[in-house]
N, C-alpha and C positions, 0 to 999 in steps of 0.2 A: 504493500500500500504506500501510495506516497507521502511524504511528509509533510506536516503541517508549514504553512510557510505564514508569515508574520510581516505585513507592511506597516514598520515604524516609525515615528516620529512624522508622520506628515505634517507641513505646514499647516495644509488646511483640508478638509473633508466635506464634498458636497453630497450628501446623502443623496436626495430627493427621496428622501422617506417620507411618509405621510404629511408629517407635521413642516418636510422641506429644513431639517435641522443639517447645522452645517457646525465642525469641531474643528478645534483647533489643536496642533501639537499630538496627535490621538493614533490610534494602533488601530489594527484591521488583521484579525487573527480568522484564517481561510482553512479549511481542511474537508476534505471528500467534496471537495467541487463547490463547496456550499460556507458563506459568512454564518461563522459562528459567533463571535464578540465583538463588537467595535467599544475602547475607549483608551481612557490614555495609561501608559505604561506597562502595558500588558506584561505578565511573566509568564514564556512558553517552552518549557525545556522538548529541545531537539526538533528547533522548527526552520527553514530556510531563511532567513530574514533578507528582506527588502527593505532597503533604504531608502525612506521617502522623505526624508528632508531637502527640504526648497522648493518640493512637488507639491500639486495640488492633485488630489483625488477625487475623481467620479466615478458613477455608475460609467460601465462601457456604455458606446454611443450605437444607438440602433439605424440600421438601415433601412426603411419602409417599402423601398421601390427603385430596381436597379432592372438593366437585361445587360448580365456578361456578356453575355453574349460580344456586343460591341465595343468593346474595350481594345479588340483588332483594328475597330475605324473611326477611329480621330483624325477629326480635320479632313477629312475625304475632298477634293476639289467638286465645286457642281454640288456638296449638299452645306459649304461652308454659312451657305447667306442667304437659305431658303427655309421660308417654312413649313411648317408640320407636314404638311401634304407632299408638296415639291421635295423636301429634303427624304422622306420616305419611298417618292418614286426615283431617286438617285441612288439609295442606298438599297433597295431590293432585288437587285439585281448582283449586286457583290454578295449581299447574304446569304444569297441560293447556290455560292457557291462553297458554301462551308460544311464541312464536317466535322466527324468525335472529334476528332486531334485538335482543329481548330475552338469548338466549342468548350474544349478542356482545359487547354492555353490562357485562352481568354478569362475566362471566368478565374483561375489561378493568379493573373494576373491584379484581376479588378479585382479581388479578393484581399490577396498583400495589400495593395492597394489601400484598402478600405481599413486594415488593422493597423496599418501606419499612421491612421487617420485618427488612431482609438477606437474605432468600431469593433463590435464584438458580436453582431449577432447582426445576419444580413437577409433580407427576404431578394427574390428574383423571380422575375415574368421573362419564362422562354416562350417565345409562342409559335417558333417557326424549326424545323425539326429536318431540314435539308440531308439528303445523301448518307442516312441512316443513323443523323444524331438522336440523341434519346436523352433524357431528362437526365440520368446518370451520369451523363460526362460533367455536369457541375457540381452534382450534388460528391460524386469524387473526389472535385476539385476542393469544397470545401473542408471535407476529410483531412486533407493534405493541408492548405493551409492555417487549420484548427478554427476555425470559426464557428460557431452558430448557425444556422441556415434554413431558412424559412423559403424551398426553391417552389414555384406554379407552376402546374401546368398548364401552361397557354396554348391557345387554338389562333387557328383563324379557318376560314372554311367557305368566304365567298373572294374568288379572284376576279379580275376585269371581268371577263365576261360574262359575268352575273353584276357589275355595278358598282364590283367592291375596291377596292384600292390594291392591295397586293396581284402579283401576277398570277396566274392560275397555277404556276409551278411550285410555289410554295403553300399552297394550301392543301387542308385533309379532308375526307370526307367526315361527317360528322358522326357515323357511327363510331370508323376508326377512332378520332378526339378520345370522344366518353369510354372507349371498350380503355384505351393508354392512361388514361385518368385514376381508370379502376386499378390499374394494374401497378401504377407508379406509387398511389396509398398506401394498397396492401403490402407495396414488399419495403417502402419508405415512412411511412408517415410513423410516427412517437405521440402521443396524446398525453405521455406522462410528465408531470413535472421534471424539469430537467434537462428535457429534451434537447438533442441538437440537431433535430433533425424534422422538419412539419412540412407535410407538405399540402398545398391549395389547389382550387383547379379557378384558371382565371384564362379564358376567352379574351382574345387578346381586345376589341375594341366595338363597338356599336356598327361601328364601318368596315368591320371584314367576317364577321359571324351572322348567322342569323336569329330571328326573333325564339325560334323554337330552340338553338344553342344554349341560348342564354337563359331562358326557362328549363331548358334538360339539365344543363349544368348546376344550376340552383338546388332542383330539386336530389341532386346525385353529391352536391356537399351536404345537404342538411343529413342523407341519410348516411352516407361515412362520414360526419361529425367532422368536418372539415372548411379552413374557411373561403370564402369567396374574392375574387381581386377583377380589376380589368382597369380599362384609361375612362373617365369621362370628364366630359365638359373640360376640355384642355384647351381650346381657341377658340375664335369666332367661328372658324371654318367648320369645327366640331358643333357645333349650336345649330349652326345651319344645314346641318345635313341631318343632324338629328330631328330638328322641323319639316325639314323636305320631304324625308323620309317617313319618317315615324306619326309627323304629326302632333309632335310634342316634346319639351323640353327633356335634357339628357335626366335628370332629376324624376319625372313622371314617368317617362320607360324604365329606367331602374326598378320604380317602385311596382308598379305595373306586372315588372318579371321576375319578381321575388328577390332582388338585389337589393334589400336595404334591408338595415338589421347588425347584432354587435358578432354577428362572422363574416362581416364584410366589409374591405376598404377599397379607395375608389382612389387611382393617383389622379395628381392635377389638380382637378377640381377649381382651374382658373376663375371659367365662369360662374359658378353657381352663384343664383339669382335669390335675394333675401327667405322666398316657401323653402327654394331647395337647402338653406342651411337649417330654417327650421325643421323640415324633412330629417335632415339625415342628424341632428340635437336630439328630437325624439326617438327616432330608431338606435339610433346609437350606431350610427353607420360611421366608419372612420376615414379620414385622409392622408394621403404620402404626399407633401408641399415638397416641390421640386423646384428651389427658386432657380438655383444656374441655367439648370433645363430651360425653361419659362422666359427667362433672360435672353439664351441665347437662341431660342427660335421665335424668339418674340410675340409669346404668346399673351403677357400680361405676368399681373400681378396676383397673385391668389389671396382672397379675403380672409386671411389668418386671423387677424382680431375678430374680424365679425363672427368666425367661425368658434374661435374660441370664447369669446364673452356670450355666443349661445348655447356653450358646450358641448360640441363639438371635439371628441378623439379627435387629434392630428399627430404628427409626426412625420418626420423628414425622409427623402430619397433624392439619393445621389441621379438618377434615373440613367440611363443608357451612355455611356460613354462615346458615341458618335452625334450624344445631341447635349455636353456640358463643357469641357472632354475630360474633365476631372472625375476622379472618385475619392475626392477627399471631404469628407464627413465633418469635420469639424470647421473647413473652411464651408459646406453648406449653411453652418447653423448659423454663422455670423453673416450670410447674404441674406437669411431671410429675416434676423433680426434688421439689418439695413434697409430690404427691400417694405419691412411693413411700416417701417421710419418715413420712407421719402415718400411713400403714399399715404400716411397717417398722422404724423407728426415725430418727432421725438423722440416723447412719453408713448411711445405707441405700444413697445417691445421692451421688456431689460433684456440683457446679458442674460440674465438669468433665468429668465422665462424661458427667451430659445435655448439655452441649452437645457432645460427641461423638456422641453419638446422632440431634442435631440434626445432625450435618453428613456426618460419615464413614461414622456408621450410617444414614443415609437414604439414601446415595449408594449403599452396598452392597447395599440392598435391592431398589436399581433396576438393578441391577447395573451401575452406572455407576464403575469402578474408575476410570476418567478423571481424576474429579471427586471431590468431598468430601474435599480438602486438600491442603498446598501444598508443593509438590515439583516439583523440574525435571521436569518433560513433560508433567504435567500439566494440565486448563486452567484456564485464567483466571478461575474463579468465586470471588471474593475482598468477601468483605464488610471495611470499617475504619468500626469503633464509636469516636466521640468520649468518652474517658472524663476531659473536664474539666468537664463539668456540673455540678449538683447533685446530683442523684442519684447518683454517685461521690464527693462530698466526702465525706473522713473514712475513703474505702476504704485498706485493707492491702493489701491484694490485687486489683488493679481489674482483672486477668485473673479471677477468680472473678467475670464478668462476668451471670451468674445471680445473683449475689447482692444486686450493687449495682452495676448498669448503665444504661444507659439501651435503652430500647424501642423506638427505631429508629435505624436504620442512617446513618450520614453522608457515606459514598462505598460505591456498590457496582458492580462489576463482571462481566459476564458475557462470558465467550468473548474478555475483553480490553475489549469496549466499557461505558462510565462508564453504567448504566442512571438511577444514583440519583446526585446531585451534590449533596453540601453540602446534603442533604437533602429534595433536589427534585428533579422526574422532568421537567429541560427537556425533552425532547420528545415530552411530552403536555401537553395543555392540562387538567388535571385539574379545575378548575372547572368547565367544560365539560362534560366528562364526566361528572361527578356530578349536576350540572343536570343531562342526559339520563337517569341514573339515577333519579333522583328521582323525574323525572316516570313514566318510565315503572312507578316501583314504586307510585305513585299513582292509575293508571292501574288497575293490576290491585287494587287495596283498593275501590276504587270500584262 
């Protein structure tokens, strides 16, 4: 069994435990995966100690809404300055040509990635399954780089020639979908506290599945006990076609299709219209806020205060790495504290709030109560930020670590085990891996 390990002396400790208490100078005594004591001076004979002085301590930082998938294509030419639409009929035609190896890669990749970041526990929407990929090449992936992992299985299932946006060559028939769905739970999904392993079934958007999709899929989580995921109301263009189409806002098809409710989160969620936040308040339907994303295909601003002063579950995602091209999590939580600033005022967001949203609110979304902060029984997803840098010099407040922090993590831990050490992932050879990456994102430009 492994040893007890002991994070001492930390500067400072943000819980986000109920009460939101935060300590100073205090110990965080970790063993079987799981916080057993937090306070100051602990005595633990024969425990690994971690030295947290100068660090500040959080709950690991949660992922809401990512596709590894693209983390091979960044910065593509032709999808740099286009949006939602246009940038997706640029980039689906490279994605049809991917397979395992590529799909494995990737996700490995945007994974590190994400633990560099302080993240600890990361959800993912595949929706596209080219040249014999299968849901396993990530959930693999995250094996490997010790994470958490909340992966979906995503659909799509109408190509052009039925009206829908993707090519006909990436889409499945919809039996196939739901028969992979069954199959991907039974041999994956964890329902137990602890878990590092859940899996969802999430249809990739309004505009490439059909209406009886999204009502099959519904009714096929509620009976494996599984939660629901897909894109809505992300732009204008998305409002509009969901009117054209449908007849009705992204919000009233949701509701309509058994999409709404506390096993299901919805990324984006740009538009939504003051019913639809009341909507999804009441059901307790949750959000993945994607500011970068949003930012960079310009799709707007997501009504975060409104969303949350109606309470409204939210919590952050990095979203796809061909449409941010970052996957770093903690520099997320400080654009969407900026972004609800220059739309709101100010006083709109603290430091503190987004990073609660970053942690406690992304854990709730996945309804991972376990997890996203730090309390006896809890588990062990503990991110510790060095704040003797530069980038903190001159700080007041170096818990208001959105302000003036630094951008990645210096110890982090999952389930108890040290993923990130002193700022490096010894057990991966990340050189390596990036060369494999390279080439292979070379490979496909070519």
């Amino acid at each position: 069994m492994d040893k007890p390990q002991l994070i001492r002396g930390a500067d400072h400790i943000l819980t986000m435990d109920d009460q939101r208490t935060e300590l100073f100078g205090a110990d965080i005594l970790v063993a079987g995966g799981v916080i057993r004591t937090i306070g100051p001076r602990l005595d633990v004979q024969n425990a690994e100690v971690i030295d947290a002085r100068g660090c500040i301590v959080t709950p690991g930082l949660v992922n809401t809404h990512h596709h590894l998938y693209q983390t091979l294509t960044r910065a593509v030419p032709g999808g740099q300055d286009a949006l939602l639409f246009g940038w997706l009929k640029t980039l689906y035609p490279i994605w049809a040509r991917f397979g395992p190896a590529e799909m494995h890669i990737s996700a490995v990749i945007g994974l590190a990635e994400l633990a560099l970041s302080g993240c600890s526990m990361s959800s993912d929407h595949l929706y596209l399954y080219p040249n014999g990929s299968r849901l396993e090449d990530t959930i693999e992936a995250a094996a490997r780089v010790g994470l958490r992992f909340h992966p979906t299985r995503g659909a799509m299932s109408i190509g052009e020639s039925l009206g829908g946006l993707p090519p006909d060559s990436l889409v499945e028939s919809e039996a196939a979908i739901l028969e992979d769905c069954i199959r991907v739970i039974d041999a994956f999904h964890d329902p137990s506290d602890g878990a590092m392993v859940r899996v969802g079934i999430a249809p990739c958007s309004p505009f490439s599945v059909s209406r009886e999709l999204m009502r099959d899929a519904a009714l096929l989580a509620r009976d494996k006990r599984v939660m629901l995921h897909t894109h809505l109301a992300e732009n204008d263009e998305d409002i509009a076609y969901s009117q054209a189409r449908f007849g009705c806002r992204p919000g009233q098809y949701a509701e309509d299709l058994g999409w709404t409710g506390d096993d299901v989160w919805h990324a984006h969620c740009v538009k939504l219209d003051p019913q639809e936040i009341s909507l999804f308040a009441r059901s307790g339907t949750g959000v993945a806020h994607c500011p970068c994303s949003n930012c960079r295909l310009g799709s707007g601003i997501a009504p975060v205060r409104a969303m949350r002063d109606a309470g409204v579950q939210v919590g952050l995602g990095v979203d796809g790495s061909a449409s941010n091209d970052a996957g770093n999590l903690i520099a997320e939580a400080r654009q969407s504290l900026l972004l609800q600033r220059v739309s709101r005022g100010a006083d709109a967001m603290s430091a503190r709030e987004a990073l609660e949203i970053a942690t406690r609110g992304g854990a709730d979304v996945l309804n991972r109560f376990d997890c996203g902060r730090l309390s006896p029984g809890k588990r062990a997803d503990i991110a510790i930020w060095d704040v003797t840098g530069i980038e903190c010099a001159g700080s007041w407040d170096p818990a208001a670590l959105l302000l003036a922090g630094p951008m990645k993590v210096k110890h982090l831990l999952v389930e108890g085990r040290q993923v990130v050490r002193d700022g490096q992932m010894p057990h991966l050879d990340l050189p390596l891996l990036i060369e494999e990456q390279n080439r292979r994102a070379q490979a496909l430009a070519g």
